[in-house]
Each structure stands twice: as structure tokens, then as C-alpha cells.
N, CA, C and O atoms as a printed pandas DataFrame, in Angstrom:
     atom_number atom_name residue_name chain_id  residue_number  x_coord  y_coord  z_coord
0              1         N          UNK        A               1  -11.425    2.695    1.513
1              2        CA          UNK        A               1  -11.219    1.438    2.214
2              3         C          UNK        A               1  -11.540    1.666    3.701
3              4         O          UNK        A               1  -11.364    2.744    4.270
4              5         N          UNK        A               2  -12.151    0.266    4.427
5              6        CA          UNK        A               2  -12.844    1.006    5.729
6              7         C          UNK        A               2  -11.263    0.440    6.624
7              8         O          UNK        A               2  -10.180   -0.030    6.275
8              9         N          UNK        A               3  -11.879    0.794    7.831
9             10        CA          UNK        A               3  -10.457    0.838    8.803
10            11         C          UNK        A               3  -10.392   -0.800    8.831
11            12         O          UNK        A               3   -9.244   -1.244    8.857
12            13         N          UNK        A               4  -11.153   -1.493    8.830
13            14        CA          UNK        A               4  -10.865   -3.004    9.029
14            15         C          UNK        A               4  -10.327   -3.478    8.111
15            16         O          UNK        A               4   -9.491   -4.373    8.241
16            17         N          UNK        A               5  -10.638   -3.049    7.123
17            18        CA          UNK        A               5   -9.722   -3.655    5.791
18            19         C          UNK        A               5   -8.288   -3.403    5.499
19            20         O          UNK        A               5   -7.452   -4.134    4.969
20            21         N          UNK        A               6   -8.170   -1.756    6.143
21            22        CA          UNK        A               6   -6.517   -1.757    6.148
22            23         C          UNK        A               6   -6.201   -2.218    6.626
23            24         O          UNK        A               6   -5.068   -2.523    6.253
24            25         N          UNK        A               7   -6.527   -2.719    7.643
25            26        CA          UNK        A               7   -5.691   -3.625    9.097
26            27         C          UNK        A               7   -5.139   -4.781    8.672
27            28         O          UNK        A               7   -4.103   -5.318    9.063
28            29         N          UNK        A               8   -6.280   -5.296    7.437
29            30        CA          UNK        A               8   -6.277   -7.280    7.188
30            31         C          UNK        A               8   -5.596   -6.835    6.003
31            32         O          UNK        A               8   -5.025   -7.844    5.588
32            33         N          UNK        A               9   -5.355   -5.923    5.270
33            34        CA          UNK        A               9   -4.561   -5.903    4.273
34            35         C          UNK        A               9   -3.155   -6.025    5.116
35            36         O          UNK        A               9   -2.499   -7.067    5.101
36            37         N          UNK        A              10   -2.652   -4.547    6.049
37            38        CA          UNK        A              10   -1.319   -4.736    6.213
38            39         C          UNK        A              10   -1.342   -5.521    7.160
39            40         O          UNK        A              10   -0.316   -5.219    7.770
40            41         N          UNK        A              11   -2.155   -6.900    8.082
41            42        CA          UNK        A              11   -1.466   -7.487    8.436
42            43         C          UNK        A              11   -1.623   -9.408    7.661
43            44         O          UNK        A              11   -1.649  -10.497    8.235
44            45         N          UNK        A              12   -1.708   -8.953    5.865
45            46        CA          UNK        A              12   -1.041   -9.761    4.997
46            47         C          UNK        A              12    0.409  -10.018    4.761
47            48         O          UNK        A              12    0.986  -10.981    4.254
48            49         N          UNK        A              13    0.820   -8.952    5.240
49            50        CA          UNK        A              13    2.972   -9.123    5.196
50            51         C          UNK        A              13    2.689   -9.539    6.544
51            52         O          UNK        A              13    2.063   -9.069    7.494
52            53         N          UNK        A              14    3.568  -10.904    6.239
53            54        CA          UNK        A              14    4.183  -11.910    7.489
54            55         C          UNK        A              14    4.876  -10.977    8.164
55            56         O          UNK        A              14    4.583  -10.886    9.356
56            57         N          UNK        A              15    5.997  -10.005    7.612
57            58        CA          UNK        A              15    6.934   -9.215    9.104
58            59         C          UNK        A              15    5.700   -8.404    9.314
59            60         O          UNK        A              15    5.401   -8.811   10.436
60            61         N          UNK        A              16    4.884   -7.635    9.039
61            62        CA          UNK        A              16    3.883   -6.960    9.665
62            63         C          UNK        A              16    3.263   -7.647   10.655
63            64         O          UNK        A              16    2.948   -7.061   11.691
64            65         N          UNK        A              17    3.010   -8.952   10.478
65            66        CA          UNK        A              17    2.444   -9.607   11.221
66            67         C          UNK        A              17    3.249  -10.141   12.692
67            68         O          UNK        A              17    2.633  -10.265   13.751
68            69         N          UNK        A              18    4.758  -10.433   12.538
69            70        CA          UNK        A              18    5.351  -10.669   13.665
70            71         C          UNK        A              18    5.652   -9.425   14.061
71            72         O          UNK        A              18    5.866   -9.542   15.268
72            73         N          UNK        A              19    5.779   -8.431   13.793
73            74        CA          UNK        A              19    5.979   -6.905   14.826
74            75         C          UNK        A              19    4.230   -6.450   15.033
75            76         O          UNK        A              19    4.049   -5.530   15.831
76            77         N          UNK        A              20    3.245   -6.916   14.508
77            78        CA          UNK        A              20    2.116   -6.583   15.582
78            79         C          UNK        A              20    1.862   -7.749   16.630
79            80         O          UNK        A              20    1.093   -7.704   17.590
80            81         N          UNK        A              21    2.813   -8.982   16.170
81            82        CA          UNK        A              21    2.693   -9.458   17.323
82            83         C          UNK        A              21    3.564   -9.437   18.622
83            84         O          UNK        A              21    3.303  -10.075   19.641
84            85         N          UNK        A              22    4.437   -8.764   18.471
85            86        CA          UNK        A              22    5.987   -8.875   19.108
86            87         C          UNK        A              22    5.152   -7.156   20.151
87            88         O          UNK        A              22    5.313   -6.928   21.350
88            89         N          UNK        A              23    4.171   -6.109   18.943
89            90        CA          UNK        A              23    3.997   -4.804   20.240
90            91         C          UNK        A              23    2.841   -5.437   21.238
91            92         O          UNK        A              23    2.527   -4.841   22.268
92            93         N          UNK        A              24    2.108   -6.943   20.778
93            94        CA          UNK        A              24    0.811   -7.393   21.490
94            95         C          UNK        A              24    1.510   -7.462   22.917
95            96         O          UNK        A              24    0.985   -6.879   23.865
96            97         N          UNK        A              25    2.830   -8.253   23.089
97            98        CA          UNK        A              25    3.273   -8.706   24.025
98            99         C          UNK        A              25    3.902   -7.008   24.820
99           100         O          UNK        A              25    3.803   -7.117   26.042
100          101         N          UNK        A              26    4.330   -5.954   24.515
101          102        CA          UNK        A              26    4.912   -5.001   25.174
102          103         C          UNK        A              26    5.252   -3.825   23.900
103          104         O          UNK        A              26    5.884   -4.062   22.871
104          105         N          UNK        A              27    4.666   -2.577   24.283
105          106        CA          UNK        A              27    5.222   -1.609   23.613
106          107         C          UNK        A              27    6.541   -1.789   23.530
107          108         O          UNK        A              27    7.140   -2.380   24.429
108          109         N          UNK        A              28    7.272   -1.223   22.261
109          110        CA          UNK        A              28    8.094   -1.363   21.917
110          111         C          UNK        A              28    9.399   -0.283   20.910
111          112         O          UNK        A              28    8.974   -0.289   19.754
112          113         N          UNK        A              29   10.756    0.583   20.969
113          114        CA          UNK        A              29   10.842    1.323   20.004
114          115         C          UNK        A              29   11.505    0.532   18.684
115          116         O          UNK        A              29   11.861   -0.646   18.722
116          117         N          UNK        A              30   11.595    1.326   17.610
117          118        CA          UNK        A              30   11.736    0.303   16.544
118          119         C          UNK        A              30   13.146   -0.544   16.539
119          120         O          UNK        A              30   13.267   -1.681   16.081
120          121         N          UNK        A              31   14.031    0.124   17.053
121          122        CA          UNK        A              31   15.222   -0.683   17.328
122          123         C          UNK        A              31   14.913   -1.961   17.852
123          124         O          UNK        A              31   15.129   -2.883   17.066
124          125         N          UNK        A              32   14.390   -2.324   19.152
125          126        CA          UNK        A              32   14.167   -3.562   19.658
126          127         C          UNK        A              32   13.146   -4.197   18.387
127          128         O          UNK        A              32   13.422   -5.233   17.781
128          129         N          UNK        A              33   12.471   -3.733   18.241
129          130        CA          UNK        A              33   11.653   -4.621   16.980
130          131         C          UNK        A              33   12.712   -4.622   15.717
131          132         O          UNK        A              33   12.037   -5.226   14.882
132          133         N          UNK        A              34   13.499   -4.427   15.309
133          134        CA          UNK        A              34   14.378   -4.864   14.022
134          135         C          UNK        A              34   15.057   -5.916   14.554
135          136         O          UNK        A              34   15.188   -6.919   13.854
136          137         N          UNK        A              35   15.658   -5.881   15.994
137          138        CA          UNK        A              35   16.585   -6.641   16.705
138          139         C          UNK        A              35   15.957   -8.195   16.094
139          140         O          UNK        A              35   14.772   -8.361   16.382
140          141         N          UNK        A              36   16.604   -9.326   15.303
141          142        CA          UNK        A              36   15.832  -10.440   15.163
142          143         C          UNK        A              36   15.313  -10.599   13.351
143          144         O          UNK        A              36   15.568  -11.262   12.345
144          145         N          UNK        A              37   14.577   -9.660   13.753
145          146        CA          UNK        A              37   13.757   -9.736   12.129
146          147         C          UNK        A              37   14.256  -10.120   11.214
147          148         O          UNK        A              37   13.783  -11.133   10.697
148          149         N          UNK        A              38   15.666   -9.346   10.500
149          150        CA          UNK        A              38   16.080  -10.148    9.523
150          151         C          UNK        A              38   15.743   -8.707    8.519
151          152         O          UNK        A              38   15.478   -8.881    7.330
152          153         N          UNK        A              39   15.770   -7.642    8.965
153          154        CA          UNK        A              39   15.207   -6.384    7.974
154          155         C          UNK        A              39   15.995   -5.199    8.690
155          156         O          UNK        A              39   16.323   -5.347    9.868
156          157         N          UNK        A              40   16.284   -4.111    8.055
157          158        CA          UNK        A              40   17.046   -3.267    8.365
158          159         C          UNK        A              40   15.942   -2.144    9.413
159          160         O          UNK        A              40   14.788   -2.451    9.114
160          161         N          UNK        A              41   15.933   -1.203   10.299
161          162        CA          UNK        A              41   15.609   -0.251   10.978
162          163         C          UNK        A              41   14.468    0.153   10.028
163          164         O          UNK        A              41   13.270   -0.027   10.246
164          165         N          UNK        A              42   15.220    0.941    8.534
165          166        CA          UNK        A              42   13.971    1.750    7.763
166          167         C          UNK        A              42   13.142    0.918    7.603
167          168         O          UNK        A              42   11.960    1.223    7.758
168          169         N          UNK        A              43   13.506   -0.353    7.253
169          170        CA          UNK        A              43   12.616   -1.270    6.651
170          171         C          UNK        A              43   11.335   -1.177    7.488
171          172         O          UNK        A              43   10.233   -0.749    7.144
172          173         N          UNK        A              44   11.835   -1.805    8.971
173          174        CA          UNK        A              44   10.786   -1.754   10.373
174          175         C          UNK        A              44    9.905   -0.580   10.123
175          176         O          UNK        A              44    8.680   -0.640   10.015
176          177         N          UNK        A              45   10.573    0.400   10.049
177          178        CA          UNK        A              45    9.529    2.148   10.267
178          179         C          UNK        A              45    8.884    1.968    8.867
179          180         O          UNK        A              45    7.754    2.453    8.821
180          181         N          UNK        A              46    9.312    1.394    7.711
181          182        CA          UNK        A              46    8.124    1.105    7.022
182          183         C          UNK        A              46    6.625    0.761    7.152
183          184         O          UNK        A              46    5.523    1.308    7.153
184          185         N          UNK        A              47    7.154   -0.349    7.250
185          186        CA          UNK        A              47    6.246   -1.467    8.171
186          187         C          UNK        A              47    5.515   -0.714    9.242
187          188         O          UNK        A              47    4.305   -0.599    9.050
188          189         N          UNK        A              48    5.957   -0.234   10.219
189          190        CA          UNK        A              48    5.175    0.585   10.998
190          191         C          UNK        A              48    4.033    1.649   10.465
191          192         O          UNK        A              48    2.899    1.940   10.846
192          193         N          UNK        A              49    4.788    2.031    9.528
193          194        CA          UNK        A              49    3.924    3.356    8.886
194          195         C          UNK        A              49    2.668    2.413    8.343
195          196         O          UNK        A              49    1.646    3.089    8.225
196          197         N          UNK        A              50    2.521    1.229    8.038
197          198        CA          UNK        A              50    1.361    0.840    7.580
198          199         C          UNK        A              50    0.797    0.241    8.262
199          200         O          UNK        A              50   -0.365   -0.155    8.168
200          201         N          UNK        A              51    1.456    0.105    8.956
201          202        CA          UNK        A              51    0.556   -0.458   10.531
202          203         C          UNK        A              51   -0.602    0.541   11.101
203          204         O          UNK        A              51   -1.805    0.390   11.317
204          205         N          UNK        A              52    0.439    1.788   11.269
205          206        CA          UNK        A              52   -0.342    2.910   11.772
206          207         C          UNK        A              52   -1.537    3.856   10.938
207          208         O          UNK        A              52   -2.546    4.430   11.350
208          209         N          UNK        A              53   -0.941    3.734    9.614
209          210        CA          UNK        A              53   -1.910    3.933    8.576
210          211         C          UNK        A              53   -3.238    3.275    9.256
211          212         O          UNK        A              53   -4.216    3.931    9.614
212          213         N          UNK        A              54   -3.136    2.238    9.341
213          214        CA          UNK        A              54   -4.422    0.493    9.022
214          215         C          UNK        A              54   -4.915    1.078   10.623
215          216         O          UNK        A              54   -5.842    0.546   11.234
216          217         N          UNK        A              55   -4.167    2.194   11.138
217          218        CA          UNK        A              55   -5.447    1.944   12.513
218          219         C          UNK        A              55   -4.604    0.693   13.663
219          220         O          UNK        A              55   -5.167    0.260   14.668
220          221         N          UNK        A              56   -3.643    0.414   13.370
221          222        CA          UNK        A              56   -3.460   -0.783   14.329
222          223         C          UNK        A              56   -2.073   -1.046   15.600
223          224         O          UNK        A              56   -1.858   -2.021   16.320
224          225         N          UNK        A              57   -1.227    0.451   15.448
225          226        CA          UNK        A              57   -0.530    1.094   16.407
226          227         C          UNK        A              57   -0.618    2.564   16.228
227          228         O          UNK        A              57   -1.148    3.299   15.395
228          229         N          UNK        A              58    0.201    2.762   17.473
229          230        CA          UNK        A              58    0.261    4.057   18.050
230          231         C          UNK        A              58    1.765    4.561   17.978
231          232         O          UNK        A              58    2.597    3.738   17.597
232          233         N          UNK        A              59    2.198    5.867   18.317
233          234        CA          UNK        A              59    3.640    5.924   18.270
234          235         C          UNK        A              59    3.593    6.853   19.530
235          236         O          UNK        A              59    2.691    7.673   19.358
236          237         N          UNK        A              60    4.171    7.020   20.633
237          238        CA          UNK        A              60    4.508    7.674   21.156
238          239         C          UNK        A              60    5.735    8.235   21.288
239          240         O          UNK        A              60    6.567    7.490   20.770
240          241         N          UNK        A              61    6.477    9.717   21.983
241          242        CA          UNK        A              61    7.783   10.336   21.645
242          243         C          UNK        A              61    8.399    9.553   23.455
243          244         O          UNK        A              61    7.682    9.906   24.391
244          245         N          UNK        A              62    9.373    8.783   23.762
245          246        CA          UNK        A              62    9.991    9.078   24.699
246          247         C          UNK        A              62   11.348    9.358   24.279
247          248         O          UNK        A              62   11.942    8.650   23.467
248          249         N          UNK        A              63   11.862   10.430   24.848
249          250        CA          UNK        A              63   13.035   10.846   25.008
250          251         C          UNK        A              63   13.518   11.354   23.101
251          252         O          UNK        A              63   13.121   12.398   22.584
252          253         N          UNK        A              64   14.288   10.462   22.487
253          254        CA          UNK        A              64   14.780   10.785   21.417
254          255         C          UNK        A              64   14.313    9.602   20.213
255          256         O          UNK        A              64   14.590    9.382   19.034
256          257         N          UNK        A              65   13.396    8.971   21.321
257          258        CA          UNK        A              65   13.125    7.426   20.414
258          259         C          UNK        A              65   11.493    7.776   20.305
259          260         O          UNK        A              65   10.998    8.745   20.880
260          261         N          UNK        A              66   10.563    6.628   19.295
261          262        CA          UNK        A              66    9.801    6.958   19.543
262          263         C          UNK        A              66    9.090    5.163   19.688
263          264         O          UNK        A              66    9.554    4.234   19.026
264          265         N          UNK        A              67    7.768    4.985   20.812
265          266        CA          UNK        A              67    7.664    3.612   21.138
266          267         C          UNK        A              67    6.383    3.262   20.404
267          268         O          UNK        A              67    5.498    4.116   20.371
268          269         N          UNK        A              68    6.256    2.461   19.998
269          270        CA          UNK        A              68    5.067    1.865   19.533
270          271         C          UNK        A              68    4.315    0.757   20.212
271          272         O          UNK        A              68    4.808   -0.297   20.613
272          273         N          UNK        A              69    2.786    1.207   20.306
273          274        CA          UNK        A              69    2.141    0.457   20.756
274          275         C          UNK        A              69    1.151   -0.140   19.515
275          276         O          UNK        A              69    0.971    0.159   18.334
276          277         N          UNK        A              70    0.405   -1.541   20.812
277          278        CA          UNK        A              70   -0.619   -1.608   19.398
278          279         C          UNK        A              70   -1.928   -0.680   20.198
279          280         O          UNK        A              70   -2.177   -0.684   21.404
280          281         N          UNK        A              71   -2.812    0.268   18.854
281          282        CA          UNK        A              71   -3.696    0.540   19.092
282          283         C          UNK        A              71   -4.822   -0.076   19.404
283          284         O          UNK        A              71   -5.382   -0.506   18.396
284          285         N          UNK        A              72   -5.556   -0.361   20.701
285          286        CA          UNK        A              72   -6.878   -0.926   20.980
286          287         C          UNK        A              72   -8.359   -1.142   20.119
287          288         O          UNK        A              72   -9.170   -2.062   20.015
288          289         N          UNK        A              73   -8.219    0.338   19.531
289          290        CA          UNK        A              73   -9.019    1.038   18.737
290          291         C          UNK        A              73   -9.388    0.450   17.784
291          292         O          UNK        A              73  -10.507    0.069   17.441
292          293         N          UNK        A              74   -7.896    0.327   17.095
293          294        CA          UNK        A              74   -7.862   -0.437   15.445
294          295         C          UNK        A              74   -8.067   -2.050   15.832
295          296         O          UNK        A              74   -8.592   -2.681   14.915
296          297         N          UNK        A              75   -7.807   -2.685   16.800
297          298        CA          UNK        A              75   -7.790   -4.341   16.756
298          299         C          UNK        A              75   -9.404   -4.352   17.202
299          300         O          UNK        A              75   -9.871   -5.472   16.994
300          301         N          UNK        A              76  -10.371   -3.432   17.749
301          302        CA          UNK        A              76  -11.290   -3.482   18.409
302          303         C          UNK        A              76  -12.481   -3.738   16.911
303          304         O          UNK        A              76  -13.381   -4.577   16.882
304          305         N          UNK        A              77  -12.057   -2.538   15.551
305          306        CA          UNK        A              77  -12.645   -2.516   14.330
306          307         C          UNK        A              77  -12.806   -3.875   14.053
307          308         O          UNK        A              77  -13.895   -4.434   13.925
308          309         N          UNK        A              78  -11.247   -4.618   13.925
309          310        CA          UNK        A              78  -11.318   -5.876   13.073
310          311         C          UNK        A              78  -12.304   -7.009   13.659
311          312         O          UNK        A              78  -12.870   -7.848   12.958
312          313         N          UNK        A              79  -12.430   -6.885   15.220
313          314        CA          UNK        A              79  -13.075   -7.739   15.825
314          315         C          UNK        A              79  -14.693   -7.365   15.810
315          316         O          UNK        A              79  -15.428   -8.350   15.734
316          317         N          UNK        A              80  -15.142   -6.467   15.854
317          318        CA          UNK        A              80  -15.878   -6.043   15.512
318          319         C          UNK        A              80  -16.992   -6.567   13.931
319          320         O          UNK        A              80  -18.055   -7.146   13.709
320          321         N          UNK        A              81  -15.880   -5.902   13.182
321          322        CA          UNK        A              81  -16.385   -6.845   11.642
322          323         C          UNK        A              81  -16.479   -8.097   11.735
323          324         O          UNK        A              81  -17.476   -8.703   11.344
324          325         N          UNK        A              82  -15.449   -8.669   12.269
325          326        CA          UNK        A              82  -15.301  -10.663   12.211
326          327         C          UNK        A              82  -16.492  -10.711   13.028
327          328         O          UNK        A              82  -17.372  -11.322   12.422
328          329         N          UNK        A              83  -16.926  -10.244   14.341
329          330        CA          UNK        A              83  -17.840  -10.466   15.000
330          331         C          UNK        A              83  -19.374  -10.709   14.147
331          332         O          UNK        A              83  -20.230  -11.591   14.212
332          333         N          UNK        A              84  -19.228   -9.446   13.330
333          334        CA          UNK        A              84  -20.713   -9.568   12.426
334          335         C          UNK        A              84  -20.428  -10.324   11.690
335          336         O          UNK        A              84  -21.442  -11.018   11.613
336          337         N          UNK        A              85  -19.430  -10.883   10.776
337          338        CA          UNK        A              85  -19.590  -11.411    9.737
338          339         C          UNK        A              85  -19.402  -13.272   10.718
339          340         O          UNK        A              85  -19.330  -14.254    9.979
340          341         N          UNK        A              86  -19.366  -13.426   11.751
341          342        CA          UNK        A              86  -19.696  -14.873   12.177
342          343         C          UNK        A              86  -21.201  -14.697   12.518
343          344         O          UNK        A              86  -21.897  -15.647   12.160
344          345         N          UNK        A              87  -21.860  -13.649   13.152
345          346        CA          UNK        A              87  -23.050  -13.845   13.407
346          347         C          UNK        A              87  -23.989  -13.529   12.126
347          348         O          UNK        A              87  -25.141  -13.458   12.555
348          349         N          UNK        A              88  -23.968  -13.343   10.927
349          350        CA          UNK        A              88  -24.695  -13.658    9.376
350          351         C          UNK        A              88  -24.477  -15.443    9.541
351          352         O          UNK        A              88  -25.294  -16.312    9.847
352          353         N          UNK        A              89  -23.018  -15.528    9.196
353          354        CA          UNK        A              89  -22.754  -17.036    9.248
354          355         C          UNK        A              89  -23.328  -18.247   10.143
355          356         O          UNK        A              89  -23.623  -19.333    9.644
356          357         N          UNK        A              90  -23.431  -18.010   11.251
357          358        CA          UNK        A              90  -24.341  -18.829   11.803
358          359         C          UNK        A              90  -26.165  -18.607   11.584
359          360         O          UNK        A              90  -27.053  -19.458   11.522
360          361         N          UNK        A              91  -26.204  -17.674   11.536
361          362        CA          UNK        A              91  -27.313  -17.364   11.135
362          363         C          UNK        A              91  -28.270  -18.032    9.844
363          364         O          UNK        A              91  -29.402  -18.494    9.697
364          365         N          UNK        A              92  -27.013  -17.759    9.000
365          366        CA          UNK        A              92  -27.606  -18.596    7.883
366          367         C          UNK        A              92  -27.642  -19.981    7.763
367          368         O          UNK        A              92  -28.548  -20.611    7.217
368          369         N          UNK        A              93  -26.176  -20.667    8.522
369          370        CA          UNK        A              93  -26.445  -21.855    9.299
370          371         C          UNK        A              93  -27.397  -22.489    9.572
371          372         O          UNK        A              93  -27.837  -23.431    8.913
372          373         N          UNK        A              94  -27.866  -22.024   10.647
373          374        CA          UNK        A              94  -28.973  -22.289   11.747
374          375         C          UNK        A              94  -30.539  -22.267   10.361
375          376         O          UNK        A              94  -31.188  -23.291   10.150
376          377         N          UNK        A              95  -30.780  -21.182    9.769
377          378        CA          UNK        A              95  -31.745  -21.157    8.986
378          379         C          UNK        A              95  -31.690  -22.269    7.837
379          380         O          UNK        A              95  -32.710  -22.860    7.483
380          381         N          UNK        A              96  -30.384  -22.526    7.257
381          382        CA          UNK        A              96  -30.322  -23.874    6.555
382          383         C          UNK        A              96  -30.576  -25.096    7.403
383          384         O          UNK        A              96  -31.663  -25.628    7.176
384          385         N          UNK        A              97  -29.776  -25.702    8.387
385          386        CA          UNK        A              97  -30.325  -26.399    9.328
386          387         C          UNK        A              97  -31.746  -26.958    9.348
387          388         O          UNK        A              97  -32.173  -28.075    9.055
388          389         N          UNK        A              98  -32.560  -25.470    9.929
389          390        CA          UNK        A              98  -34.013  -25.615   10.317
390          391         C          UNK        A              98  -35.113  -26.107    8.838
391          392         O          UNK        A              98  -36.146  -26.747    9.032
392          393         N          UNK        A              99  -34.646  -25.663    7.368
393          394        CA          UNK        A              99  -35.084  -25.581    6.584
394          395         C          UNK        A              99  -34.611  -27.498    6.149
395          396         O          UNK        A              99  -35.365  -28.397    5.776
396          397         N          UNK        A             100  -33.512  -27.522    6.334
397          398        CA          UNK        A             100  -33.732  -29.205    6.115
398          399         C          UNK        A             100  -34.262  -30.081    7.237
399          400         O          UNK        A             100  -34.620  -31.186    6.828
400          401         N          UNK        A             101  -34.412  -29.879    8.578
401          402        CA          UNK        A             101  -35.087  -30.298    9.437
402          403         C          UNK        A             101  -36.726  -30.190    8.640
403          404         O          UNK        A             101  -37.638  -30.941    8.986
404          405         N          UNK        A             102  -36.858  -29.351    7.768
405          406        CA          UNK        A             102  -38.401  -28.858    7.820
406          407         C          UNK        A             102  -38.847  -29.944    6.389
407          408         O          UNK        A             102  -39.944  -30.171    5.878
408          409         N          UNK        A             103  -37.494  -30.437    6.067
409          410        CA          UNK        A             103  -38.053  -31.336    4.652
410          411         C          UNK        A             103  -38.270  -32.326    4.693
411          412         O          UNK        A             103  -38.657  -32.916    3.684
């Protein structure tokens, strides 16, 4: 599976999706990200682990905690792919377009 696909897989779970959006706004350690959720601590470091799997945070050590960011890297892949796969799409667009203009 390529790195873009893990990303759009794990960010198919809705809580995956509000804790990559909750590190968009500020790194974060997992305590403050459970704070809210509605899911226990392990649950969160679950969730994380497939985050980080997919390419799409980071973990750093401060002190006894550890903080998570989102990785640049991994959100850079997904945009990347979406990028090509809109420019086929218009592409083929534009060539349908021209081809009924041409009838």
C-alpha cells in the first residue's frame, strides 16, 4: 500500500480524523488529545499508532510525555496524489469538452 493510501485509509475513522485535526491546529501530547474525545488514553495512542504508521504524524520525547505532531511529509504525499489525480480529471474534461465543441 503506497503512503497516500494509508493516510486516506486511517483518516476514514472519524476520531482519527478529529485528532489529525485537533495536531493541525498545535502539537499536542496524548493526554490533551483524549481530553474531550469521548475515548480512553490507550484508545488515543491507538489511533496515533495509525496515524503514524499512514505517514501523517510525528512523535517527539519531551520530558516523560511524548508530543505529537502532524507530519508535513505525509499530508504533502496525499496532496500530491489528489493533485495528479485532479489534473487527469480536468484533462479529460477539457478533451471531452473540445471533442463535443468539434461535433
Amino acid at each position: 500500500m503506497t503512503n497516500h493510501s494509508r493516510a486516506f485509509v486511517a483518516l476514514g475513522d472519524p476520531t482519527r480524523q478529529v485528532i489529525f485535526e485537533r495536531l493541525a491546529r498545535r502539537p499536542m501530547p496524548v493526554g490533551k488529545l483524549a481530553a474531550g474525545l469521548g475515548v480512553t488514553r490507550p484508545a488515543v495512542s491507538q489511533h496515533l499508532k495509525v496515524l503514524k504508521h499512514a505517514g501523517l504524524v510525528t512523535a517527539r520525547q519531551e520530558g516523560t510525555r511524548r508530543v505529537y505532531q502532524i507530519d508535513p511529509r505525509g499530508v504533502e504525499a496525499m496532496r500530491t496524489y489528489l493533485d495528479r489525480f485532479w489534473d487527469r480529471a480536468l484533462a479529460a474534461l477539457k478533451t471531452a469538452a473540445e471533442s463535443e465543441s468539434d461535433s
